[in-house]
C-alpha positions as CSV (number, residue, x, y, z in Angstrom):
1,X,38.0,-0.1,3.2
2,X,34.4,-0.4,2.4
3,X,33.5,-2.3,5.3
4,X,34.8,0.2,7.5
5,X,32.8,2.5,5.9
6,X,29.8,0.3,6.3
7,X,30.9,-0.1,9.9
8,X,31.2,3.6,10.7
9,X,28.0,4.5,8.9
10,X,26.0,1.8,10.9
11,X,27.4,2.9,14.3
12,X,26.7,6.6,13.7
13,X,23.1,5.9,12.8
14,X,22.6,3.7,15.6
15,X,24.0,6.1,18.0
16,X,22.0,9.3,16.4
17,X,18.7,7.2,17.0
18,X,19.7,6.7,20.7
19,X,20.1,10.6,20.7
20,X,17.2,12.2,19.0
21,X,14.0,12.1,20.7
22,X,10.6,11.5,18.2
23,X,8.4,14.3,17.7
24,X,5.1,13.1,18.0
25,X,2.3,14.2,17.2
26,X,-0.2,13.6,19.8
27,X,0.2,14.9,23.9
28,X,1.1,12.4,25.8
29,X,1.1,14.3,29.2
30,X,-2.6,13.4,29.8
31,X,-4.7,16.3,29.3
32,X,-6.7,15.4,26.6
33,X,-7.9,11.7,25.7
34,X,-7.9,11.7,21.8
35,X,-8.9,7.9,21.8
36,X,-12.8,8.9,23.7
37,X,-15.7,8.4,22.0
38,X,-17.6,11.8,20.5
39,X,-20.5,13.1,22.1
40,X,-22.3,11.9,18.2
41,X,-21.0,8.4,18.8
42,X,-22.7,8.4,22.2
43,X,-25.6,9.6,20.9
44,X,-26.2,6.6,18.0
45,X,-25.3,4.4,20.4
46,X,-27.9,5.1,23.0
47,X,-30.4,5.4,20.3
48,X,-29.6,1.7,19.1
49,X,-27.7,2.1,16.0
50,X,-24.2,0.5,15.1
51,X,-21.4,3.6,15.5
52,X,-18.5,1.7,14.4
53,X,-18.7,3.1,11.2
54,X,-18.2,-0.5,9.1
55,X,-21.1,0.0,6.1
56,X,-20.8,-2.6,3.4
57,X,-19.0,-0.2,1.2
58,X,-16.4,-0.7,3.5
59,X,-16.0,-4.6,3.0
60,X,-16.5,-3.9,-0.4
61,X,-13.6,-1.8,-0.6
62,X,-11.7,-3.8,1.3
63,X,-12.1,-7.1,-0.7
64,X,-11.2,-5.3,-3.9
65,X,-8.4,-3.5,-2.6
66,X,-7.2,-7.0,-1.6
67,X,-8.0,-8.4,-4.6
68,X,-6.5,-5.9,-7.0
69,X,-3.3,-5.6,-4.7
70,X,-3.0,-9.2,-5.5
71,X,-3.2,-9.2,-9.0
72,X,-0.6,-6.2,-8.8
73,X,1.9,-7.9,-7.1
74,X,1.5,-11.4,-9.4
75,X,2.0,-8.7,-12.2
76,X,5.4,-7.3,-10.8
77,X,6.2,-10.5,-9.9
78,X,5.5,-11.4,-13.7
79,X,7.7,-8.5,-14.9
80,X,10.3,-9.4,-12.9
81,X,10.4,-13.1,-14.0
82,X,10.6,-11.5,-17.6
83,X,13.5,-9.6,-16.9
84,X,15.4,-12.9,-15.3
85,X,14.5,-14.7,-18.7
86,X,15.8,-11.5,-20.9
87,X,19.1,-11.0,-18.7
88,X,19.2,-14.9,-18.9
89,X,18.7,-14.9,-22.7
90,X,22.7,-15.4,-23.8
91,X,22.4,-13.4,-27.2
92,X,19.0,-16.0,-28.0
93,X,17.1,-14.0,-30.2
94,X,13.7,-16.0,-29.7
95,X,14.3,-16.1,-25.5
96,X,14.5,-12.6,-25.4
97,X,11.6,-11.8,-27.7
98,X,9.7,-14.0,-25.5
99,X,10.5,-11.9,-22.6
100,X,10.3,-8.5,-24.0
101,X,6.8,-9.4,-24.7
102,X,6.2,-10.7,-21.7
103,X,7.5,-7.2,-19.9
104,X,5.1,-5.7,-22.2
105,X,1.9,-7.3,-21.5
106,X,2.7,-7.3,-17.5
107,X,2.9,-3.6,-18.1
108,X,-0.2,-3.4,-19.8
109,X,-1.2,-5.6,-16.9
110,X,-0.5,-3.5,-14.1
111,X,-1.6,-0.3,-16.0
112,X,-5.1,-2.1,-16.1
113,X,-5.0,-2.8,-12.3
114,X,-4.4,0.4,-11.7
115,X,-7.2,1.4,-13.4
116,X,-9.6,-1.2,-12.1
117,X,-8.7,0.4,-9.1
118,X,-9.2,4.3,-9.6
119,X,-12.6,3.5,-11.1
120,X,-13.9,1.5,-8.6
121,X,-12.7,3.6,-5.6
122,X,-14.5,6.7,-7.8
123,X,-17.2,4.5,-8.2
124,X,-17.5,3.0,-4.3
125,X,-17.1,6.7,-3.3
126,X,-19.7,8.3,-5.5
127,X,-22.3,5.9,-4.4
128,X,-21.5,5.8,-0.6
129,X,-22.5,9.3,-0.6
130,X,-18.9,10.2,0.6
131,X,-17.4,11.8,-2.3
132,X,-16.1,14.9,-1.5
């Protein structure tokens, strides 16, 4: 019974795809080029200057995003491995402690990466001059 539910279900949406055409949101008929350069672009590049608009607050943002998105993820990945160890616990009172604490202080963890990160995007914005 449920796999014929599954079945219908995944037939349907495969044949509603096939159906529906995308709305997108750019013309694709050809009467405007949204990809060309800007007449400012032109400008700074006849004048000598580099126009593709990487500054090193850029890389800077980039590497800490990286960086922080990393840490994130060993975090969840932390919290998860406490919640195997808890479910995994058998009525062990010290197991589970062990994990509960753990849960908490990958919490705290990720709350503190997420942190890190508002501050230093406020803080790479406000001093790129781009803060709006």
């Amino acid at each position: 019974m449920a796999v014929k539910k599954i079945l219908s279900f995944a037939i349907i949406a495969i044949f509603s795809l096939g159906v529906f055409n995308f709305a997108l949101a750019q013309n694709t008929s050809g009467s405007y080029n949204f990809a060309q350069d800007t007449g400012l672009n032109n400008t700074s590049a006849a004048a000598g200057y580099n126009s593709n608009g990487k500054t090193i607050y850029t890389y800077i943002t980039q590497i800490i995003t990286v960086v922080l998105s990393l840490v994130g993820v060993f975090f969840l990945g932390f919290t998860i491995y406490a919640g195997i160890v808890w479910m995994t616990a058998q009525g062990n009172e010290e197991k589970a402690g062990k994990a509960k604490e753990m849960i908490v202080e990958s919490i705290i963890g990720i709350i503190i990466v997420m942190a890190a990160y508002a501050i230093s995007y406020f803080v790479l914005k406000a001093t790129s001059g781009s803060l709006k």
